[in-house]
C-alpha positions in Angstrom: 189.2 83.4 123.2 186.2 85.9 123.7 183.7 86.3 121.2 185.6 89.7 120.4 188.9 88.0 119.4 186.9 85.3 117.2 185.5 87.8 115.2 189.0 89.6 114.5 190.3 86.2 113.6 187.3 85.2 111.5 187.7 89.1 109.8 191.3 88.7 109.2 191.1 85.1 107.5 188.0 85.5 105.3 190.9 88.9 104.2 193.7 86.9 103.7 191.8 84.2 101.9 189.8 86.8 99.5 193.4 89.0 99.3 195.5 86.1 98.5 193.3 84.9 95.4 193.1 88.7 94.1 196.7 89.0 94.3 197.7 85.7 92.2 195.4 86.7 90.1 197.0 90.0 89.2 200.2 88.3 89.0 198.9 85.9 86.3 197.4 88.8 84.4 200.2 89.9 82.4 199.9 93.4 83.5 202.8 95.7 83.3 203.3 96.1 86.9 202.3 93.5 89.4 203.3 92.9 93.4 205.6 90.1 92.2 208.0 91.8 89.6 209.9 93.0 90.5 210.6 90.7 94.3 211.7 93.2 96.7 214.2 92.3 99.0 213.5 91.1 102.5 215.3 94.1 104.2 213.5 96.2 101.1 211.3 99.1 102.0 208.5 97.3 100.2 208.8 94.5 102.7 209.1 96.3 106.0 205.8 98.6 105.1 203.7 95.3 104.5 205.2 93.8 107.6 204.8 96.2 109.9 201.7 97.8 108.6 200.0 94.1 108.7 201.1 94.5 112.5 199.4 98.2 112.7 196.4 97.3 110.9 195.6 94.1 113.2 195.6 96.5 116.3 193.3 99.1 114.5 190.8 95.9 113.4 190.9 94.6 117.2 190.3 98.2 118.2 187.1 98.1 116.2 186.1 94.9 117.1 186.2 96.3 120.8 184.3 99.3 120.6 181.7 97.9 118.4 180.7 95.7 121.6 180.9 98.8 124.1 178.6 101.3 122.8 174.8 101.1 120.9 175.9 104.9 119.3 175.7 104.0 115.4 178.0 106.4 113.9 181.2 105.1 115.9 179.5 101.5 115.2 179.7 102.6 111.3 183.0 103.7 111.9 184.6 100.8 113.2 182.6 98.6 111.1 184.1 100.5 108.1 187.9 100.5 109.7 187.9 97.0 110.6 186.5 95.9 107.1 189.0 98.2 105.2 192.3 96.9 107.7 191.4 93.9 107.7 191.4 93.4 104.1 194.6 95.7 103.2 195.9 93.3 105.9 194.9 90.0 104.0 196.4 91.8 100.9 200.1 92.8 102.5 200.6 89.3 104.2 199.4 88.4 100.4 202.2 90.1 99.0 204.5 88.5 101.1 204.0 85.3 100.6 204.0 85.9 96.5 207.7 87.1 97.5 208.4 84.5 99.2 209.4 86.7 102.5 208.8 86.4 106.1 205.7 87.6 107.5 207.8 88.5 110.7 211.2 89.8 111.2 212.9 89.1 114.9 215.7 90.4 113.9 214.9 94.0 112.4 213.6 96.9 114.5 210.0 98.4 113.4 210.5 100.9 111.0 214.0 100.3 110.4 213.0 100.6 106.5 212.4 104.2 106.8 215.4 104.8 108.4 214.2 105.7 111.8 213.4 102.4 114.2 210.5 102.8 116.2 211.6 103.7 120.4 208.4 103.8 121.6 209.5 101.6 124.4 206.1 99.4 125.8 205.4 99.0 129.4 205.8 96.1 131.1 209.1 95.1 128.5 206.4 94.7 125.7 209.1 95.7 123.2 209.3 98.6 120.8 205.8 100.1 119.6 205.0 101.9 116.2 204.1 105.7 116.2 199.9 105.4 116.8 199.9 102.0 118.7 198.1 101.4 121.9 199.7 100.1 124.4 198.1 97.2 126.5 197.5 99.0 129.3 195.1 101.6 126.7 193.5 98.6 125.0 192.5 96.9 128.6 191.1 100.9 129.4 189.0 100.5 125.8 187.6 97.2 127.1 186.4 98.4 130.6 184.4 101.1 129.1 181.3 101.4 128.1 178.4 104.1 126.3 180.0 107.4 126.2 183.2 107.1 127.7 183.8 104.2 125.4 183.3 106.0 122.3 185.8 108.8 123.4 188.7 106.4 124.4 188.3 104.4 120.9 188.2 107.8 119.0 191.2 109.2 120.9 192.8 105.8 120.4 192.2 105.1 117.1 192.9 109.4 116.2 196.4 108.8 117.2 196.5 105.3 115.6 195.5 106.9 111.6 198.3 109.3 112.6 201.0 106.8 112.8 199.7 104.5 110.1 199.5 107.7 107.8 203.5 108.6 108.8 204.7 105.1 107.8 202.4 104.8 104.8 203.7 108.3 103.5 207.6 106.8 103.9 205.8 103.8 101.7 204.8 106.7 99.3 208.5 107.8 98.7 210.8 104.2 99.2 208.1 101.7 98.0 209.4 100.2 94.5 206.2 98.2 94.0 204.0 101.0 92.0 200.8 98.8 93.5 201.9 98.9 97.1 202.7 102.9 96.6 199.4 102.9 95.4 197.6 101.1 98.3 199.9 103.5 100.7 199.0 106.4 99.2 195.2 105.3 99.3 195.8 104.5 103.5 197.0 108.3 103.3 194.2 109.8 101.9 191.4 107.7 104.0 192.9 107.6 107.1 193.2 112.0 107.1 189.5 111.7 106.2 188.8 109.7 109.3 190.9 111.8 111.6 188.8 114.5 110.5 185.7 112.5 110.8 186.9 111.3 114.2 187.6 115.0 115.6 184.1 116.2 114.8 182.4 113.0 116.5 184.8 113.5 119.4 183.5 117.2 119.0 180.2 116.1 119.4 180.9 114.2 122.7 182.6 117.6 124.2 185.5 115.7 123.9 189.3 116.6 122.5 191.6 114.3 120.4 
């Protein structure tokens, strides 16, 4: 593995580690509302969102991860510090919930999406299988890796632009089929940060004579 992927690993299980403790806790706390009551079912809306969002966040961390070895600028280096951090946690907290539920991290068998009612077709090259709305595609992430300075900054901000638009359309469907008032909650908060960073991202992208 390259000394990129190590760090997304390393990221991701210090998350789950720190998430999973946090989240018995709350369980044990005798709270009125907690991930584990009431357990959503595995084809539950509640279930798909933390499954498939895990999956969404993971790209947006390695993303980060990427571009933080490609340029020296400091405000995208901020910026996918502060992403990566942020995913990889909410990450660490969804598999979290799953496992309090005693549910499958994965899910062969069901489409992306198909708890919102409209499976992801975003067919990938190559037969990668079906993509979210926002995900890169192989082919993008390998362009993200050859580039460096400038031109770097741009593809991760275009990338990563589209990327906060998907994960703010399935966190919204969350927002209105999620039963768990604490996962609504977390959705709601992905909502909100994620159109603040699409706004950050246009100006920086501004700044670089560049479009979304």
């Amino acid at each position: 593995m390259t000394r990129t992927h190590w760090a997304a690993v390393t990221a991701v299980v210090l998350a789950l580690l720190f998430a999973g403790a946090a989240t018995v806790a709350s369980a044990g706390g005798g709270g009125s509302e907690s991930p584990a009551a009431p357990t959503p079912a595995a084809d539950s809306a509640d279930a798909g969102f933390a499954r498939d969002m895990a999956v969404h966040h993971q790209q947006a961390v390695e993303m980060s991860f990427i571009v933080r070895d490609r340029t020296r600028d400091e405000e995208v280096r901020r910026l996918a510090y502060d992403i990566a951090n942020t995913q990889a946690n909410q990450r660490g907290m969804m598999l979290g919930w799953l496992d309090l539920w005693g549910l499958p991290k994965v899910a062969p068998d069901r489409e992306p999406m198909a708890w919102m009612g409209t499976p992801s077709h975003h067919a990938a090259p190559a037969g990668g299988g079906a993509l979210m709305p926002g995900m890169a595609t192989a082919a993008q992430l390998d362009a993200l890796r050859a580039a460096s300075g400038t031109q770097a900054e741009i593809t991760y901000l275009r990338l990563m632009t589209e990327h906060h638009k998907g994960g703010v359309h399935m966190a919204r469907g969350c927002v209105e089929r999620c039963e768990v008032g604490v996962e609504r909650r977390l959705a709601q908060g992905m909502v909100d940060a994620q159109e603040s960073e699409i706004l950050l991202m246009a100006d920086l992208l501004k700044k670089r004579g560049a479009k979304p």
